[in-house]
C-alpha positions in Angstrom: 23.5 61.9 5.6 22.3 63.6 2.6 19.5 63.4 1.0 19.0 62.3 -2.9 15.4 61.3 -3.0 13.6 63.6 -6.3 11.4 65.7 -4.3 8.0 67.0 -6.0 7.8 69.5 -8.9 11.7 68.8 -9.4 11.5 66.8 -12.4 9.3 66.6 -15.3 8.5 63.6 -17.8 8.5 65.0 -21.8 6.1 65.6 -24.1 6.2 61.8 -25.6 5.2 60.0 -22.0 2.4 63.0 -21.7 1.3 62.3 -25.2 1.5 58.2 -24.5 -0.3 58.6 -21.3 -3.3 60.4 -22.3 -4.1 57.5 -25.2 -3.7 55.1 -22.2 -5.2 56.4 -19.3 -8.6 56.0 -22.0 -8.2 52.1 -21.4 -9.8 50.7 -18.7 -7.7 48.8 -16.0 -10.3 45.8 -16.4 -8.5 45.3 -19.8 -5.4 44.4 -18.7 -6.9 42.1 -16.1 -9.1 40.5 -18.8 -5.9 40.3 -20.6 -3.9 38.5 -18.1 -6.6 35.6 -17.2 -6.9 35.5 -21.2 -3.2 34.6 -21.7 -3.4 32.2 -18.3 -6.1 30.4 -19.9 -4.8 30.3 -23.4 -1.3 28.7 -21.7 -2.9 26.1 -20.0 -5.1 25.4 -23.4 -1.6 24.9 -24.9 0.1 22.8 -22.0 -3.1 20.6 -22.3 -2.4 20.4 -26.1 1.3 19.5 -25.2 2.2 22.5 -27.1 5.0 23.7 -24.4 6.5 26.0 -25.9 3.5 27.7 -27.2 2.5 27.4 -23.7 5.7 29.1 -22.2 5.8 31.7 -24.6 2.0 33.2 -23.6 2.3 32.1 -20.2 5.0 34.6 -19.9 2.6 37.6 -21.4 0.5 37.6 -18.1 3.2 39.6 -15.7 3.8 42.3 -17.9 -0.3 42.8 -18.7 -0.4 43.2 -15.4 2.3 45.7 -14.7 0.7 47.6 -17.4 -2.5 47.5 -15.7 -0.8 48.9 -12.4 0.9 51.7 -14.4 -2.3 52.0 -16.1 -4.4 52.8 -12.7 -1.1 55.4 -10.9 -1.7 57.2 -14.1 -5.1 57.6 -14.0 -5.0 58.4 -10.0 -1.6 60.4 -9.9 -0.3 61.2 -13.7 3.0 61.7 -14.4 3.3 65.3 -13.2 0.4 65.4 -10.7 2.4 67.1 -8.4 3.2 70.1 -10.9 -0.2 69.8 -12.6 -2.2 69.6 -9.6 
């Protein structure tokens, strides 16, 4: 069975993700969290103010602050190239 797994140093990310995460990895990761409980609370402000769609529409925000926050953190620990770089 082969096998097709990208092994270290084997592939590189470009210039523009290098460029993008250097900006980011300046953000702390308690952003995104503060983020995330900012759009839970501002979805159940709208749901109490029978605004639903309002409320679906920023309740839907707090999944990807979070993923962001997660990309945010392997950056900082393991960049995109730590393997080559490091």
């Amino acid at each position: 069975m082969s096998d097709y797994r990208v092994q270290p140093g084997e592939a590189q990310e470009d210039q523009v993700t290098a460029a993008i995460e250097k900006y980011t990895a300046q953000v702390p990761s308690s952003v995104y969290l503060g983020l995330a409980i900012a759009s839970i609370a501002a979805s159940v402000t709208f749901k109490i103010a029978k605004k639903e769609h309002e409320a679906l529409f920023v309740g839907q925000w707090v999944a990807p602050f979070l993923l962001l926050g997660i990309y945010n953190k392997l950056v900082k620990q393991h960049g995109s190239d730590a393997a080559v770089n490091g």
